[in-house]
Every structure is written in structure tokens, then in C-alpha cells.
C-alpha positions as CSV (number, residue, x, y, z in Angstrom):
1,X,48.6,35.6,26.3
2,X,47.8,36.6,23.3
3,X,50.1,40.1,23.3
4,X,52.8,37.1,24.3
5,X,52.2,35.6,20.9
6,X,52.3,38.6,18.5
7,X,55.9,39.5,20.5
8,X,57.1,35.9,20.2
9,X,56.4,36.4,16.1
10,X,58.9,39.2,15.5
11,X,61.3,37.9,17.5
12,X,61.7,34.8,15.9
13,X,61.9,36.6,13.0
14,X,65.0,38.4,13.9
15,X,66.7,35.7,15.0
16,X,66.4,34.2,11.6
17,X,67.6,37.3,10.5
18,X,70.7,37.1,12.8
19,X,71.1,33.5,11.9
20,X,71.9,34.7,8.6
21,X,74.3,36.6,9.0
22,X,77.2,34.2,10.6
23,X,79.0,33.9,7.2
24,X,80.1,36.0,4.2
25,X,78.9,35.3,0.5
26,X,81.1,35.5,-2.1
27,X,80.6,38.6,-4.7
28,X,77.8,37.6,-7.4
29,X,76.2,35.1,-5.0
30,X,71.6,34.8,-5.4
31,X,70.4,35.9,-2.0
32,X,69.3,32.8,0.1
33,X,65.5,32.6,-0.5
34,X,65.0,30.3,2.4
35,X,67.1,32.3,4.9
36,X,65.9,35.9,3.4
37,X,62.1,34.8,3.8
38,X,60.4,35.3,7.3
39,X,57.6,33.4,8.7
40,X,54.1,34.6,8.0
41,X,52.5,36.7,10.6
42,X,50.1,34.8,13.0
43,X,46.4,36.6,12.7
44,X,43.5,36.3,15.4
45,X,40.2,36.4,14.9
46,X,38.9,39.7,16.4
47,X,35.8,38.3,17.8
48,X,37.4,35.1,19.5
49,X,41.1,35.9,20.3
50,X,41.4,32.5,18.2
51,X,45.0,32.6,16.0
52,X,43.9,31.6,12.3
53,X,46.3,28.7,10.9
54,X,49.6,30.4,9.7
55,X,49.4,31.7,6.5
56,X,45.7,32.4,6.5
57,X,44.2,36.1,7.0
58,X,41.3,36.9,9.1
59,X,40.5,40.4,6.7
60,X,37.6,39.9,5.4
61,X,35.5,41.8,2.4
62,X,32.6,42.4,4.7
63,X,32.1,43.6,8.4
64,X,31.1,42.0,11.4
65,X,27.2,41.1,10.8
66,X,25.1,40.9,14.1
67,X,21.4,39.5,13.9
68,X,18.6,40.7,16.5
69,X,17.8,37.0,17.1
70,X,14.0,36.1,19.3
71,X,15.2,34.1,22.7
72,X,11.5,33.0,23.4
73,X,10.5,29.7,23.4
74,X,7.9,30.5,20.3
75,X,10.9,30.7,18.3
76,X,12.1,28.0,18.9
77,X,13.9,26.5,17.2
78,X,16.4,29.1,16.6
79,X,18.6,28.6,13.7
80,X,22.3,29.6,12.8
81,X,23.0,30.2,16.4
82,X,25.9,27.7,16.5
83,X,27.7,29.8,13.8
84,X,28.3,32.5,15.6
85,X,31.4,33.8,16.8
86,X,30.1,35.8,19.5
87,X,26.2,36.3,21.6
88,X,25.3,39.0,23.5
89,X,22.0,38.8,25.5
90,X,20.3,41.8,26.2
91,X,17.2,42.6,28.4
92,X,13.7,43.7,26.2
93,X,10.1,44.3,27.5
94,X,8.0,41.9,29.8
95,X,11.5,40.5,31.6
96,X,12.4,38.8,28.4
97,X,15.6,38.5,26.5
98,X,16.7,38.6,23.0
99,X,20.1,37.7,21.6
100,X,22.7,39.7,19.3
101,X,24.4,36.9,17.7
102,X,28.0,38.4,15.7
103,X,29.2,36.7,12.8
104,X,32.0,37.6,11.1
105,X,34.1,34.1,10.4
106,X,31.5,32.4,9.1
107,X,28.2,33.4,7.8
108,X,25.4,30.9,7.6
109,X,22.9,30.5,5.1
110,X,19.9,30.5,7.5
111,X,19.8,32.4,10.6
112,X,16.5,33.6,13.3
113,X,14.1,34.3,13.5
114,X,14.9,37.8,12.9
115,X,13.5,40.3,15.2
116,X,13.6,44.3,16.2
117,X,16.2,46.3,17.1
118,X,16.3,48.0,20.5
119,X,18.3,51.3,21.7
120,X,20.4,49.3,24.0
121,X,22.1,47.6,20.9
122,X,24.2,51.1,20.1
123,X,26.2,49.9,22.8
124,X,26.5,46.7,21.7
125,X,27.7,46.7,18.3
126,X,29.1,50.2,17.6
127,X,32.8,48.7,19.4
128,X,33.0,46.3,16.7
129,X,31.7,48.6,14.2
130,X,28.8,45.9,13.4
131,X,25.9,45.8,10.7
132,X,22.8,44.9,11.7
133,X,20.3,42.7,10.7
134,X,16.7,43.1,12.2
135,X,13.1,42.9,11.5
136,X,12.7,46.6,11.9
137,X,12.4,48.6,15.4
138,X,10.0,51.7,16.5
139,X,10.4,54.9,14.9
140,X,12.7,56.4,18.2
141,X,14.7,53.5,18.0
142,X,15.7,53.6,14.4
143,X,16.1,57.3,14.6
144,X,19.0,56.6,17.8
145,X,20.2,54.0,15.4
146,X,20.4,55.9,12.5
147,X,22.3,59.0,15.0
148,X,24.6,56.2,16.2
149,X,26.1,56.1,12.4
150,X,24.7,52.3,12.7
151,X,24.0,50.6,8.9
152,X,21.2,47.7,9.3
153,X,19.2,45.9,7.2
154,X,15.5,45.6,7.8
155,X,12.3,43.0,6.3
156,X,12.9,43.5,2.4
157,X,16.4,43.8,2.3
158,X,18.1,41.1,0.2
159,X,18.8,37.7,2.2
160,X,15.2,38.3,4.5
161,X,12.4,36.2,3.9
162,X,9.8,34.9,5.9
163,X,9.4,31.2,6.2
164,X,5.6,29.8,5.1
165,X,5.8,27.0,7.8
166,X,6.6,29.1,10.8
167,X,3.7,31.8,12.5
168,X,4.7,35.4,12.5
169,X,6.5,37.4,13.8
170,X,8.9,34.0,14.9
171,X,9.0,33.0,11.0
172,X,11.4,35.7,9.5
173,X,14.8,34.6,8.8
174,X,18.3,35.8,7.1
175,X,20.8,34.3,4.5
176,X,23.9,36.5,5.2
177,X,25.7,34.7,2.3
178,X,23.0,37.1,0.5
179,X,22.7,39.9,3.0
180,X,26.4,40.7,3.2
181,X,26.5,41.5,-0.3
182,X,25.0,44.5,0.5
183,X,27.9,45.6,3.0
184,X,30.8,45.0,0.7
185,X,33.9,46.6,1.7
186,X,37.8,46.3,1.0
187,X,39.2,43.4,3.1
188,X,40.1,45.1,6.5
189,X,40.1,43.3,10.0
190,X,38.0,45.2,13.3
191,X,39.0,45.6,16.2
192,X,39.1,43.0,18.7
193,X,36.1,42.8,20.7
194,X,37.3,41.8,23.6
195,X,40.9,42.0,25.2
196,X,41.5,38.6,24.5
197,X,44.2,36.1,26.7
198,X,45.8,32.5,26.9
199,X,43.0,30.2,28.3
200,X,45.9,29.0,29.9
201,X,46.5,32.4,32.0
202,X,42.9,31.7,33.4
203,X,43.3,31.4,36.6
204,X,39.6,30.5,38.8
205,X,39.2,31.5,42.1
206,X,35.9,29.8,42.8
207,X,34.3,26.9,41.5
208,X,31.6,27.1,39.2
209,X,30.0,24.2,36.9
210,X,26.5,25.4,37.3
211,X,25.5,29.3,36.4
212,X,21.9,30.9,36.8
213,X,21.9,34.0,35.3
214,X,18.4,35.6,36.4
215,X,17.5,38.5,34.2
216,X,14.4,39.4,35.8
217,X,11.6,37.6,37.5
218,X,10.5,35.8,35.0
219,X,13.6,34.4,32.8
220,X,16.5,33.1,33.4
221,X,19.7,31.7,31.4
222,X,21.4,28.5,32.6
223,X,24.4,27.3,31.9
224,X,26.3,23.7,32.8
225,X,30.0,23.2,32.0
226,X,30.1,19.5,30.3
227,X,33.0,18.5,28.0
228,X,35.1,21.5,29.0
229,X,32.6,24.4,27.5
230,X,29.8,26.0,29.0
231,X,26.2,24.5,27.7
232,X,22.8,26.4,27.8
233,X,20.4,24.0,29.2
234,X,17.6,25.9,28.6
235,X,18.5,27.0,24.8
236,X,15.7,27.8,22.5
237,X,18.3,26.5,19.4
238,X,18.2,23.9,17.6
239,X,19.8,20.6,18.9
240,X,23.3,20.5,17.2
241,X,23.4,24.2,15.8
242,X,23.9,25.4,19.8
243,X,26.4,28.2,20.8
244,X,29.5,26.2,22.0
245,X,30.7,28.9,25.0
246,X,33.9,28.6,25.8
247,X,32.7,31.6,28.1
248,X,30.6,33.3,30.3
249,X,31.1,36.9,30.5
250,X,28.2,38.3,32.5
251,X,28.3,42.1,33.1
252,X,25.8,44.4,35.3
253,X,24.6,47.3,34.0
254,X,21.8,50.3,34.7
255,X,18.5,50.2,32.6
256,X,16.8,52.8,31.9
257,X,13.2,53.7,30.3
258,X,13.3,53.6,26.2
259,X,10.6,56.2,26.3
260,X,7.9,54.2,24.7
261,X,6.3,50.8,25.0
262,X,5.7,47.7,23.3
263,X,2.6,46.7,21.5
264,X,1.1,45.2,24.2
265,X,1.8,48.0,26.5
266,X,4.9,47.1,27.9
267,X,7.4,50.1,28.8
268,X,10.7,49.0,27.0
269,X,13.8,48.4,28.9
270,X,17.3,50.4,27.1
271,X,20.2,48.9,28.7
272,X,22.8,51.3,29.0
273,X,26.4,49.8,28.1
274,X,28.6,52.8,29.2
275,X,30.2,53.5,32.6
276,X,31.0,50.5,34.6
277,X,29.8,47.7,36.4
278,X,30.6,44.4,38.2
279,X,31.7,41.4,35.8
280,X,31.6,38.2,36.2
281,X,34.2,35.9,34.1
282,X,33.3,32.2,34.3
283,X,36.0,29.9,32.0
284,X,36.7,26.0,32.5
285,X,34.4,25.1,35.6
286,X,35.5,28.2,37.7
287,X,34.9,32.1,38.3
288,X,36.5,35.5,38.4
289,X,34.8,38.3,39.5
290,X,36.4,42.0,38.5
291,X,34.7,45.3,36.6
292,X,33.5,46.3,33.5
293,X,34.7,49.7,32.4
294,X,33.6,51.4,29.2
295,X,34.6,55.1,28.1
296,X,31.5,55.8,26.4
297,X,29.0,53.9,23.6
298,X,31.5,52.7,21.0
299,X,34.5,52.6,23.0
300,X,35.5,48.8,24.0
301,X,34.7,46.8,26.9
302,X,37.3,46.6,29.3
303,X,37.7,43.9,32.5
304,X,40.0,44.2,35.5
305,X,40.5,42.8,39.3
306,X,41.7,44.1,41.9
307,X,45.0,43.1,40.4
308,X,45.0,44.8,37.4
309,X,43.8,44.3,33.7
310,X,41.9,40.8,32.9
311,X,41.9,39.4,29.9
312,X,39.6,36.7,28.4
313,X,40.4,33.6,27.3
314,X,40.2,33.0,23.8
315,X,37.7,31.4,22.6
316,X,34.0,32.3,21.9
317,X,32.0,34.4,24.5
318,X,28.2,34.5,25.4
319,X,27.9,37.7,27.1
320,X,25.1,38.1,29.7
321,X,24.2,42.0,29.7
322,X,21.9,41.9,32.7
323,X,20.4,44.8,34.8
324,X,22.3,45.9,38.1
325,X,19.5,44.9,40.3
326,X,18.4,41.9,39.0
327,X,18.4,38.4,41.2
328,X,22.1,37.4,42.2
329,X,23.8,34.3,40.3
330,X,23.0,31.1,41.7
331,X,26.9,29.5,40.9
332,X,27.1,25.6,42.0
């Protein structure tokens, strides 16, 4: 497990330490660099539980950037989605979904198409203390958002620009090598997102190579596990920039009414990410079920079983954020 690793790290650098000591050096004798000098510090990335190679930091001069992402099939085909580090897919109006895609390791030069932010997305992003990037979003919304203490960058902002050969509004799109410029910061790391684990301290209970995850009546995610990750079969991105899931986290949660509708008349859906809920935690072909706990908005996610605490395996994460009563899993 990953708390395993960052104990394992101090401890071999004591017994350097100790190693040290077994002899005596004679008056005026130069310190031993090599013995003196301890190991770097191993780092994880705080959106994958991934360790960075030794020696390099995962701080970065910019926060976590998350981009309100279509998930229709007129947007296809989405771009920048296999850069990610971390998807969340949330319920919006008409049964349909739309993605929060997280990047914080990398940040690629052409990611969408960009749309509007909803309510549920305080939830969301606030743990990981997250910028957004979106198209815009009804006054109420950016109002919550604004309350929320939420930065985001809307159509106009530097990085956004619409793409001639697409058809509104599936054509707008970000550069976050642009975009981030405007979030500058001292290096710092954020918090983990997730309480991250070994993949090798998975243990499955049930079976599970083929995952529908019904959001409503009318859409549904499917996933297949080929090649030792989890594939969307039904992705809307483009073939080779896919989200490579090393997980499946889906969690149930209450929706509520937004308190306004959509252009076409639609009440929106505000998904509310606090509480608890049953989880679902599928990893290498198998399943564990457990709960989702959260203290409130902006506090982290947190699994357990019946056993105690569950960690995830580290890796990167699609997180299905689907409504309490909405179809059961088909699992095969």
C-alpha cells in the first residue's frame, strides 16, 4: 500500500544512518558524502496514487485543471481525453452525461469540446481544490460556483477558442498549456484525491469483465476489461486519445432539482456529492462493493467494506457519479 511505501522510505534511511556509524573517524577526517547523503523521497501523483521516478517532484506551478467536457455523440470526437489523470462522469438534463476530465500531470494542448458548468461539480472539484475550465453555466449556477470559492475560466479566457470546422456549441475547445498561465501559483502538491493503495492489495470478490453503468433510461456507460485495463466501448473520444481506466469507481448518490431548466425545457439534475452512498470498486476483471462517505462538499471521498477502510488501487480512475435510483449494473 501506498502508506507501506512512504514508511518503507524513512526507514531505509535510518538504517543508512545506523550503517554509518559502526566505526570511528579519525580527528580532521571530510564527512562521508556517500554515507551522510539519504535517498530522495519517493513522491505520488495525487490524482493517481502513481510514485513519480525517484528524484522527480510531482509540485507543480499550477493546480489541478478540470474541463466540463460534452459526452454526446455530437461531440464526438472528444479530444484530450486520454491525457487525463482522472474522469468523473456526472448526470445533466435529458438523462445525459457529461465528463469532468482532471489534469494536473500533463496538460494537453487541445482538449473538448468545452461545455457548461453545473452545481453538482462543487462537489466534484472543490476536494482537489480544482480550476475549472467551461463554456460558461446559468446565472444560479455561476453564482453557487462563485459561493463555492471555485476559480473557472469561461469562452474568452486565454487558451478557448472555437474550432471553424466543428458546429456549435460541440466546436469550443481549450489549450491548458495557455489556459494555466492564468492560474500560476508557487509549486505546491494537492491533496490526494482518492485514498490511494497497492493494486496488489486488490483483492475481487466477484468477477466482473463486462460493466453497464445505466445512468438513466436513456444512456448508459460500458466498460470491457481487455489488456488488463478497463475500455469504454461506447467512448465518444477519439480512437487512440481514450481514457486508459485502470478503474472503475462507481458511487450512488441523491439528485436533486437545480432549480431551473435547460434551454429546451429540461429541469436540470444537481447531483449531490455529500453524505454517503453505495460504491462499487471494479479493478483487474473483478468487483468490490463497500460505501462512499463524504463529510461535506469539499471534504474527500472516502471508501470502506464491511471490513474496514478501502483503498484504491493506484492508477487512474473513471468515476461513475450516478443517481441512487437509477437501473442496477449489469456486471458479466
Amino acid at each position: 500500500m501506498r502508506v507501506i511505501a512512504r514508511v518503507l522510505a524513512p526507514l531505509l534511511v535510518a538504517s543508512l544512518a545506523l550503517a554509518g556509524c559502526g566505526g570511528t573517524k579519525e580527528s580532521g577526517d571530510k564527512p562521508d558524502a556517500a554515507a551522510s547523503s539519504a535517498p530522495p523521497k519517493p513522491e505520488f501523483w495525487p490524482l493517481t496514487g502513481v510514485q513519480a521516478p525517484l528524484g522527480e517532484t510531482v509540485a507543480k506551478d499550477h493546480p489541478v485543471m478540470v474541463v466540463k467536457m460534452d459526452n454526446t455523440a455530437a461531440a464526438a470526437p472528444q479530444l484530450g481525453l486520454g491525457s487525463a489523470d482522472l474522469v468523473v462522469e456526472e448526470l445533466v438534463e435529458g438523462g445525459l452525461t457529461r465528463l469532468a476530465a482532471f489534469y494536473y500531470s500533463q496538460l494537453p494542448s487541445k482538449v473538448g469540446p468545452v461545455r457548461s458548468m453545473r452545481a453538482s461539480d462543487i462537489g466534484i472539484v472543490t476536494p482537489a481544490d480544482a480550476q475549472v475550465v467551461t463554456s460558461g453555466a446559468a446565472a444560479v449556477t455561476i453564482s453557487r460556483i462563485k459561493q463555492a470559492g471555485i476559480t473557472f475560466y469561461g469562452e474568452g479566457s486565454k487558451g478557448l477558442a472555437r474550432d471553424n470546422g466543428r458546429r456549435a456549441p460541440y466546436n469550443l475547445f481549450a489549450d491548458l498549456t495557455k489556459t494555466v498561465g492564468l492560474a500560476r501559483q508557487d509549486p505546491a502538491t494537492p491533496a490526494d484525491y482518492l485514498t490511494w493503495g497497492a493494486p496488489a492489495d486488490f483483492v475481487g470478490v466477484q468477477p466482473a469483465t463486462r460493466v453497464d453503468v445505466p445512468f438513466s433510461y436513456g444512456h448508459t456507460t460500458r466498460w470491457s476489461f481487455e489488456g488488463g485495463r478497463y475500455v469504454n466501448t461506447n467512448s465518444n473520444a477519439r480512437q487512440g486519445d481514450r481514457f486508459q481506466a485502470d478503474n472503475v469507481l462507481v458511487l450512488r448518490a441523491p439528485v436533486g432539482d437545480a432549480g431551473y431548466k435547460d434551454p429546451a425545457g429540461n429541469p436540470v439534475p444537481e447531483t449531490k456529492l455529500e453524505g454517503s452512498g453505495a460504491a462499487v470498486l471494479f479493478h483487474n476483471g473483478s468487483l468490490v462493493r463497500g460505501t462512499w462517505s463524504k463529510a461535506s462538499l469539499d471534504a474527500p471521498i472516502e471508501l470502506s467494506t464491511e471490513a474496514g477502510a478501502l483503498t484504491v488501487p493506484a492508477g487512474r480512475t473513471w468515476i461513475e457519479l450516478v443517481p441512487e435510483n437509477a437501473p442496477q449494473l449489469v456486471i458479466k
